[in-house]
N, C-alpha and C positions, 0 to 999 in steps of 0.2 A: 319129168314133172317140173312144170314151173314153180318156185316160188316168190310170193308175194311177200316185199317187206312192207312194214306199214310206213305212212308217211311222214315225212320228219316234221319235228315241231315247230312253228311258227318263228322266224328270228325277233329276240326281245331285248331291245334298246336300254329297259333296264338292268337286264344278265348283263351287257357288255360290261356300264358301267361300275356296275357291282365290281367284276371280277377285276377291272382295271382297276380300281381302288385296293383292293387286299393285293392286287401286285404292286401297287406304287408304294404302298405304308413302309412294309419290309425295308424299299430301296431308300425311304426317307429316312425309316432309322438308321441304316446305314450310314448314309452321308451325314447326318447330324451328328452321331458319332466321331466321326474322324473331322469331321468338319463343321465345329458348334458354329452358332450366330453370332455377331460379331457386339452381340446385345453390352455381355461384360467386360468386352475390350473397351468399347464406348463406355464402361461406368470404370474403368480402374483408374484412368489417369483423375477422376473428380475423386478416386479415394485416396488416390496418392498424393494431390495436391491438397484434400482434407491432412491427409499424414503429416505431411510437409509444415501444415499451417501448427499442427499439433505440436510436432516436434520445435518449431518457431518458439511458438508459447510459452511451452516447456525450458526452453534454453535461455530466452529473456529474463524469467519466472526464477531460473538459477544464477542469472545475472545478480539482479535484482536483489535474490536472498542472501547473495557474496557478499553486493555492495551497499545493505539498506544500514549502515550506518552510518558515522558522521560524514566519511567523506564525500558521499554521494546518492540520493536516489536513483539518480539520471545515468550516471557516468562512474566506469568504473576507473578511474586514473590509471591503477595498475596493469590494466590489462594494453599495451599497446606494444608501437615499433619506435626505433629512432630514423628522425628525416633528417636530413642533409638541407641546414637553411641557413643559407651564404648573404643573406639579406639582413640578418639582424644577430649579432654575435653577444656575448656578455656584457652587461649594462656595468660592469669593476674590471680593472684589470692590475697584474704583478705590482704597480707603484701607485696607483689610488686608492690601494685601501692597506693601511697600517698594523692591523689588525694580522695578517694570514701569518700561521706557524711557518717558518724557513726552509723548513721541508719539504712544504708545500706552492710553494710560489716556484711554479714550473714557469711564467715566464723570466722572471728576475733571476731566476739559475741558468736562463740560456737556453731552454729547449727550443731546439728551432723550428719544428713541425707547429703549426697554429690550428690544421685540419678539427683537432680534437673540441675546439671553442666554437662548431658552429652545426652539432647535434641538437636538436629539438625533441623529445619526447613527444609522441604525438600519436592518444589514447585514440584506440577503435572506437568510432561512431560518435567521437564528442572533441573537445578542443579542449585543451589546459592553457589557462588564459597564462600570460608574462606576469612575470613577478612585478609588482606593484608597492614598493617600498614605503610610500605614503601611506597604502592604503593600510600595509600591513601594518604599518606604526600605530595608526588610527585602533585597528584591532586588538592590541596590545596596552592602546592606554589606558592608564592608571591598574598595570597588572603587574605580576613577576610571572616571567616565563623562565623555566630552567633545561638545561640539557644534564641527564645524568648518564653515568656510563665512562665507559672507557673511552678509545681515542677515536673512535669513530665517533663516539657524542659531541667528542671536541671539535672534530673537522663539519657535521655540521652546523655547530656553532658557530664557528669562524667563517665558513660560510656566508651565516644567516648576518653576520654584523659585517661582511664586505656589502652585502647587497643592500643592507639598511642606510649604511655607511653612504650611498650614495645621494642621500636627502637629509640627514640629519648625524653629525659625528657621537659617536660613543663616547662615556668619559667610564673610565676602568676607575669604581668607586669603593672594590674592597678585592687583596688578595690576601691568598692565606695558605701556606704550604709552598714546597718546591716545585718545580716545574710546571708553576702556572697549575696546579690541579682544583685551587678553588676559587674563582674569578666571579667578579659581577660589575656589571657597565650598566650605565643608566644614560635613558636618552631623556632629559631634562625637561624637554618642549612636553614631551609627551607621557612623563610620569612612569616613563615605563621601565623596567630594570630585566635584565637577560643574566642569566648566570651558568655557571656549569661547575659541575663536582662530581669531582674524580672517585669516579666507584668500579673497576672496572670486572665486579661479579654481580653486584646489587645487593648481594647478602653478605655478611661479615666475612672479611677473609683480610688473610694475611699474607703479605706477598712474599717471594723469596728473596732473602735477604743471608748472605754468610755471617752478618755481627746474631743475625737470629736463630742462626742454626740451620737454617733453611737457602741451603746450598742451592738446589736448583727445581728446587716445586712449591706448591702455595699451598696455603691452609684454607680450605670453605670450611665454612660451617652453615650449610646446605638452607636450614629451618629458620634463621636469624638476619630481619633486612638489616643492612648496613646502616647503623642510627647516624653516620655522617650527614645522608642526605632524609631519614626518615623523620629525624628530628626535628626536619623543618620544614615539612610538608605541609603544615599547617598555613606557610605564607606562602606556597605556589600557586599560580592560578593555572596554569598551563605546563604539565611536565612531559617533557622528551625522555624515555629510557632508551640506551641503545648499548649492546652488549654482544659478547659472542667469541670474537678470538681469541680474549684470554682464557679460553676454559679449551683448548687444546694445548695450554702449557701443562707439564708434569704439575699434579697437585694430589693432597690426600685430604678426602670426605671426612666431613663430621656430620649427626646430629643428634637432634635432643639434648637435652639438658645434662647429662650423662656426657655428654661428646662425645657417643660413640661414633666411632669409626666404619662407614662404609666400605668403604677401600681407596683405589686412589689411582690416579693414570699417570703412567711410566713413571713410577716411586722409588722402582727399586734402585737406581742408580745412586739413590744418599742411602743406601743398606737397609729397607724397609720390606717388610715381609709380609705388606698389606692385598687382599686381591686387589686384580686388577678390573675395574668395570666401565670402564669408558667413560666420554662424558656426557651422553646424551640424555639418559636418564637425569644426572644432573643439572644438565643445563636447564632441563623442565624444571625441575623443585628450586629452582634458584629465581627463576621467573613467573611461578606459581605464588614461592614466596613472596615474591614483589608485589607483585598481581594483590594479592591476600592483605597483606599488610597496610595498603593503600583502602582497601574496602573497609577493611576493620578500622583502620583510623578517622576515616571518614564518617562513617556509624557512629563515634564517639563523639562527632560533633554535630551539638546542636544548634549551629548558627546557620546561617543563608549562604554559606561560603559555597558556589559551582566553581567546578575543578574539572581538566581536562586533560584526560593522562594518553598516550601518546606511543605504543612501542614502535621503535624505528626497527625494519626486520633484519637478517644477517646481509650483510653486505659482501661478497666474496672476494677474496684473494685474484692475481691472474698472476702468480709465478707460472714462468714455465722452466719449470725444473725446482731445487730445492732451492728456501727461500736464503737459505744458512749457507749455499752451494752457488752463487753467483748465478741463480735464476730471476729468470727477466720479461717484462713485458713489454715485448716489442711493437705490441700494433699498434697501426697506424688510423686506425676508424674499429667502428663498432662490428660487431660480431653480426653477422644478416642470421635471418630467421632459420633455425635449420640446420647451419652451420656448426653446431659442438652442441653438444644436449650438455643442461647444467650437472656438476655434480654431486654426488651422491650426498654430500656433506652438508654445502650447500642446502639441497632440498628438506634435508631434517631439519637443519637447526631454522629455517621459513617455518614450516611445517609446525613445530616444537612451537614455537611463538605465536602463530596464529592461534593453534587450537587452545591455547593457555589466555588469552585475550577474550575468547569466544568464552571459554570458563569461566574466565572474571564478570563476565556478563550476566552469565547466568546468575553466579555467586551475589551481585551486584542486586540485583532483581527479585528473588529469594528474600535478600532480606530488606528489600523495599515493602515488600508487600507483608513482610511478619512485623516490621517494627512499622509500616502504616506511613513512611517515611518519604516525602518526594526525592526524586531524582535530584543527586548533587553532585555528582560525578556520573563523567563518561569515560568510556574505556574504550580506544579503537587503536588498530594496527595500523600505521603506515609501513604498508606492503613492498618493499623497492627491491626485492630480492632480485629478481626476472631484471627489471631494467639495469639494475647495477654488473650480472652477470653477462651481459650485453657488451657492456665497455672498458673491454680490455684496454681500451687505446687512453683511458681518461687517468690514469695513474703517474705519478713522478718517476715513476723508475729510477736512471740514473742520477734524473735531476731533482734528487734530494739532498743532492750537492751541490752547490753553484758550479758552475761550466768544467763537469767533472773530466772531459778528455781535452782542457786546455792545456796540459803538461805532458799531452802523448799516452797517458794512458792507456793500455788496450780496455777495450768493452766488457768482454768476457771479465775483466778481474774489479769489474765497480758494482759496488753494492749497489742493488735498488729495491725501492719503494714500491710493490705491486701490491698495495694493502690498501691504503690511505688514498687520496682525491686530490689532484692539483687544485687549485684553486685560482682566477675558476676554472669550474670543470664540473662535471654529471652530476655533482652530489649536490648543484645547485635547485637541481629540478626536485629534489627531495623537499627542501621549500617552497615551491610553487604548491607542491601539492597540501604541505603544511600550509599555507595560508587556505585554500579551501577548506581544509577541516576547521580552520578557525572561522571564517566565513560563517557555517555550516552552526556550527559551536553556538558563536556571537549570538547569530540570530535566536537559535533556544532559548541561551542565558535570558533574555530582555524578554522573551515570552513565558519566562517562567520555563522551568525543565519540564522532561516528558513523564 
């Protein structure tokens, strides 16, 4: 028996379609899957270069908030490198300026490398114009500028009156004490007077002395400025503090009025049974103190008198080896970028001084605004820490003695000076950037403070 199938259905062009589509979809998922469209490849690098422009912002925006004080809106001085510019070396040198402590005058003792006279500081994204000794005089007229501080106050001092020195001579019109510790010179054309006093804690202390009992550590008393140079703060118009090394000598802490005793660093060797707590702590309330003391005296006065106070930061050592142990500083050019990370010591006592600067600030401001009072003083850091650790090579070393291996000497057994600044030498640029804060300053003064 035959069978009959029925006839098949008519071929329909939309079935095909259909079912090619539910087969394609599947394989589209697939592939888009493992292999998306290239939509957000094309948008990442416009997010990245939004990120980029973000981060830009961000980082100027932190520039900007480091350096919106005196020294600069624009330009941060401190932050830069040293260039090698063989085209224009020191405007003073060893025998044209009268003036430089003996220690110091690295040409007139002989050193015979010259390399170290012809660094340039030379800030990221901006220029530190040449020092301008005219101009500075001008800045200065009819003012008193003072350096206070220990020896590094003194070396930019002497400094600043070599480079003056080259437009107009100083006259040395008052000393007072031994070794030169309280000097003032006046430049006559220009009304202007430069001084320097020797304070080297800033707050009352006593140094070690055997007729004092004080064999070999010093007395602070941590809470109380030094009325040597407090006392006269009233006739400064421009004050330099600069401080720091003497507070790693052996000494023992006081305060309050009580004079109690904090404790004291390496004491015990005169038989003291004080703790022992460093001096880092220290060195803050010593600089706070300053800091404090200068704001509250200023509050007290009601005249028109603007004042421009000034921390110079920790400047570093470059022994290499013990300073007491015939260590030395042998280079020959500056430290390149990279090259030794600064030390630990270094970074706190920058560190220590900046934040305590920024607190006067505030301090400053506070009671601008409760006692209703305009701005009469400014408070800002000159920052040299970074460029100072940079230049090993800028120090006397040996030649803190006149032509110390003229008589055969060996090296190894001559004391040197890796503390202090030939002159000239790096610690000139410390004033270049002083006259910008004065610059900066000037211009306030005459528009009225902020």
């Amino acid at each position: 028996m035959k069978h009959h199938h029925p006839p098949p259905p008519p071929f329909s062009i939309k079935k095909l379609i259909t079912w090619a589509l539910y087969a394609l979809i599947p394989l589209l998922l697939f592939h888009l899957y493992f292999h998306p469209l290239p939509l957000q490849q094309q948008q990442q690098p416009q997010q990245q270069q939004q990120q980029k422009k973000s981060i830009s912002v961000i980082s100027s925006q932190e520039v900007v908030k480091k350096t919106t004080g005196i020294i600069s809106r624009s330009c941060n001085y401190t932050d830069g490198r040293w260039v090698l510019d063989n085209q224009q070396g020191p405007i003073y040198n060893g025998t044209s300026c009268s003036t430089i402590k003996d220690g110091q005058n690295c040409m007139a003792h002989g050193r015979p490398d010259t390399g170290y006279l012809h660094w340039r500081w030379q800030p990221r994204g901006c220029k530190l114009p040449r020092f301008n000794p005219s101009a500075f005089l001008n800045l200065i007229k009819n003012k008193h500028l003072a350096f206070v501080g220990d020896s590094m106050a003194r070396n930019q001092l002497e400094s600043l009156l070599c480079l003056l020195s080259t437009v107009s001579t100083p006259e040395l019109v008052y000393r007072d004490g031994e070794e030169n510790k309280f000097r003032r010179w006046s430049f006559h054309e220009y009304k202007a007077n430069v001084s320097v006093f020797w304070s080297p804690f800033l707050v009352k202390g006593v140094e070690k002395s055997a007729a004092l009992g004080l064999k070999n550590h010093n007395k602070l008393y941590v809470d109380v400025a030094d009325e040597r140079w407090a006392s006269e703060l009233h006739g400064f118009d421009i004050i330099v503090f600069s401080i720091g090394h003497w507070f790693l000598h052996p000494a023992i802490y006081f305060e309050g009025q009580e004079e109690r005793v904090l404790g004291c660093h390496h004491c015990r060797e005169d038989g003291f049974n004080h703790s022992e707590i460093g001096f880092f702590d220290v060195f803050r309330k010593a600089v706070k103190t300053t800091l404090h003391e200068v704001v509250e005296r200023k509050a007290m006065d009601d005249g028109d008198h603007h004042q421009l106070v000034v921390v110079t930061t920790f400047s570093p050592a470059h022994f290499e080896g013990e300073w007491d142990k015939a260590g030395a500083c042998p280079k020959k050019e500056p430290y390149k970028e990279g090259e030794r990370a600064m030390e630990y010591m270094d970074v706190e006592m920058r560190r220590i001084e900046v934040e305590e600067v920024e607190a006067a600030k505030k301090e400053l401001l506070l009671q601008q605004e409760e006692k209703k009072k305009k701005k009469m003083v400014e408070i800002e850091a000159l920052d040299v820490t970074r460029m100072a650790w940079m230049r090993g090579d800028g120090h006397p070393g040996p030649y803190m003695h006149a032509f110390p291996f003229a008589n055969g000497v060996v090296q190894e057994r001559v004391q040197n000076d890796c503390v202090h600044w030939c002159l000239p030498g790096p610690i000139d640029t410390w004033n270049q950037i002083l006259m910008q804060m004065l610059k900066t300053w000037n211009g306030r003064d005459r528009q009225q403070p902020l």
